[in-house]
Backbone bond lengths (Angstrom), bond angles and torsions (degrees), N, CA, C in turn:
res aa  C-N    CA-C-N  psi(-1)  N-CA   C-N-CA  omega(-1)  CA-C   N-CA-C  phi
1 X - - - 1.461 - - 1.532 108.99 -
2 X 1.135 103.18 130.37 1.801 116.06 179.70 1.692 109.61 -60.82
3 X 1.168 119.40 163.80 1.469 119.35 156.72 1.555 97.75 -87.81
4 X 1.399 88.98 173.24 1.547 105.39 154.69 1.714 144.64 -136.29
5 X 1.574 87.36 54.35 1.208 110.88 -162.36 1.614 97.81 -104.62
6 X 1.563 127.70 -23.35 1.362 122.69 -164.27 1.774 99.80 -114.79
7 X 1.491 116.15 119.82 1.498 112.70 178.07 1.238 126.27 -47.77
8 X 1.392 115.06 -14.62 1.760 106.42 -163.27 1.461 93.11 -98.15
9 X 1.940 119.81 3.64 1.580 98.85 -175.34 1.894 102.64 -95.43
10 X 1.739 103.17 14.86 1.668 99.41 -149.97 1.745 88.09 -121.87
11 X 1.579 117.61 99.23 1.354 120.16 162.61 1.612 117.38 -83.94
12 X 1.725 101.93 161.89 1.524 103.68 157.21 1.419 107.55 -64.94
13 X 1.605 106.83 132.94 1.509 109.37 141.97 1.665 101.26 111.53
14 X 1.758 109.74 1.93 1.158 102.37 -170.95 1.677 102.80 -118.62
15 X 1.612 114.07 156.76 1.159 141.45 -159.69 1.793 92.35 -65.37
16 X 1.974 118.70 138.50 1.593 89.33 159.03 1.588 87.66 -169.07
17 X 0.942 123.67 -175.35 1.703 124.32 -174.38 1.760 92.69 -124.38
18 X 1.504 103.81 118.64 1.671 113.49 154.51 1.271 119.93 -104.64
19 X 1.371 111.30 162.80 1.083 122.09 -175.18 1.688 118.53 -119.15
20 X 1.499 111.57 72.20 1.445 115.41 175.38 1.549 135.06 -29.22
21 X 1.231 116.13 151.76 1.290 129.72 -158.71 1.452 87.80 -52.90
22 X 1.530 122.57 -82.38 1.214 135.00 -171.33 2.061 121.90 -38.83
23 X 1.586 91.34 -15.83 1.166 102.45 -176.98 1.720 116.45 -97.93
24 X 1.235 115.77 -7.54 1.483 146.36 -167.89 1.814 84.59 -44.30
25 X 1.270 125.06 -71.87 1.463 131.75 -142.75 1.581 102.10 -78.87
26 X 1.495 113.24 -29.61 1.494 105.95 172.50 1.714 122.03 -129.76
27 X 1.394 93.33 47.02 1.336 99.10 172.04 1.466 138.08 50.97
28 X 1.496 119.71 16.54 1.509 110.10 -167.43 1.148 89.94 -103.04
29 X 1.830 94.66 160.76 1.719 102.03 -165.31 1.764 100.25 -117.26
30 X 1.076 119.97 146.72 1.700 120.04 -174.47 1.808 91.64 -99.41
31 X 0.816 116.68 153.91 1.769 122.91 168.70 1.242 118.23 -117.05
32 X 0.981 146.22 133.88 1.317 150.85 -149.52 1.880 121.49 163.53
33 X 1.627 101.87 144.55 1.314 114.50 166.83 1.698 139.43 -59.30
34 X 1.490 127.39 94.91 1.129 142.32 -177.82 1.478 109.21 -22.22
35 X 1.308 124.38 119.49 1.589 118.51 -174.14 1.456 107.29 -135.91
36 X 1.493 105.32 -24.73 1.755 102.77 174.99 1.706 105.45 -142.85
37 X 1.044 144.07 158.29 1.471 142.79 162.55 1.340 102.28 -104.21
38 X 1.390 122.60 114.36 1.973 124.90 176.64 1.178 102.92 -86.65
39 X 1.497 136.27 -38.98 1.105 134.49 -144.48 1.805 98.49 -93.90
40 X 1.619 116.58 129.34 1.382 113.01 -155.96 1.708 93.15 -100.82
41 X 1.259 123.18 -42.52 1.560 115.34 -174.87 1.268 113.43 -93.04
42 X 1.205 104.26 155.91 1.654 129.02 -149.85 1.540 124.93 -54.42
43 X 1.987 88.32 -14.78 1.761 94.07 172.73 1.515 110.82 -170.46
44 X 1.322 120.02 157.47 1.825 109.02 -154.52 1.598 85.57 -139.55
45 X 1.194 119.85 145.13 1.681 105.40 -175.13 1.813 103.08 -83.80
46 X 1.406 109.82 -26.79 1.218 106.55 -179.78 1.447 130.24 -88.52
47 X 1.316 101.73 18.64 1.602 124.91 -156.02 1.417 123.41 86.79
48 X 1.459 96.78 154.55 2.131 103.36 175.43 1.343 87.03 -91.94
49 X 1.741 93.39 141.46 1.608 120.92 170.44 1.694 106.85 -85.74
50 X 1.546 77.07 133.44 1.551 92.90 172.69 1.721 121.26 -113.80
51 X 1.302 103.23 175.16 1.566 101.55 167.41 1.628 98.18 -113.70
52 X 1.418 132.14 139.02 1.478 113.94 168.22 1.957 90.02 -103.02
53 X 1.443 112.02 -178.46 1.024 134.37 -125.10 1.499 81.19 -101.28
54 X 1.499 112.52 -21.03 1.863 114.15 -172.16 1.387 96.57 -95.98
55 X 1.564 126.09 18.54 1.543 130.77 169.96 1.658 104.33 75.32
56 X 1.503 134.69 19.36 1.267 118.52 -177.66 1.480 96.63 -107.28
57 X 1.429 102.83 142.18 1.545 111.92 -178.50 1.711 115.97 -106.37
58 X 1.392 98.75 133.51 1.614 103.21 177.86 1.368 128.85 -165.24
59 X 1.069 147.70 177.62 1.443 152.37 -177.06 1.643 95.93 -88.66
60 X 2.015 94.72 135.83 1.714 99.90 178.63 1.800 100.22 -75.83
61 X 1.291 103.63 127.80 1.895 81.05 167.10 1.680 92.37 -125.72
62 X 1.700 136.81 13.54 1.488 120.33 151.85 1.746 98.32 -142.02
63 X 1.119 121.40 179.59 1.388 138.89 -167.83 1.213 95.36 -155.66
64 X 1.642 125.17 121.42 1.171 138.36 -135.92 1.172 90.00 -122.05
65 X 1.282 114.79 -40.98 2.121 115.04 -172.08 1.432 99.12 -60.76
């Protein structure tokens, strides 16, 4: 399983667990389909932000494919 801290491991369209703003302090991860990449440089230590496809925004912290 990939991290998701480096952009080139985070495509459209692929399966991955984020970890929402609101979710930051106790760790739960939402799972969901890749629909936008926010995060513009090449690597974020806390993960690249995504949009998933159900519009919730968050940091990748697994890559499921």
């Amino acid at each position: 399983m990939q991290e998701g801290t480096k952009r080139s491991n985070i495509k459209i369209g692929i399966q991955v667990n984020i970890v929402l703003k609101k979710d930051q302090r106790n760790g739960n991860l939402t799972e969901g389909i890749v629909k936008d990449i926010l995060t513009k440089s090449p690597q974020h230590p806390h993960g690249i932000k995504v949009r998933l496809e159900d519009g919730q925004v968050g940091r990748v912290k697994e890559i499921l494919e």
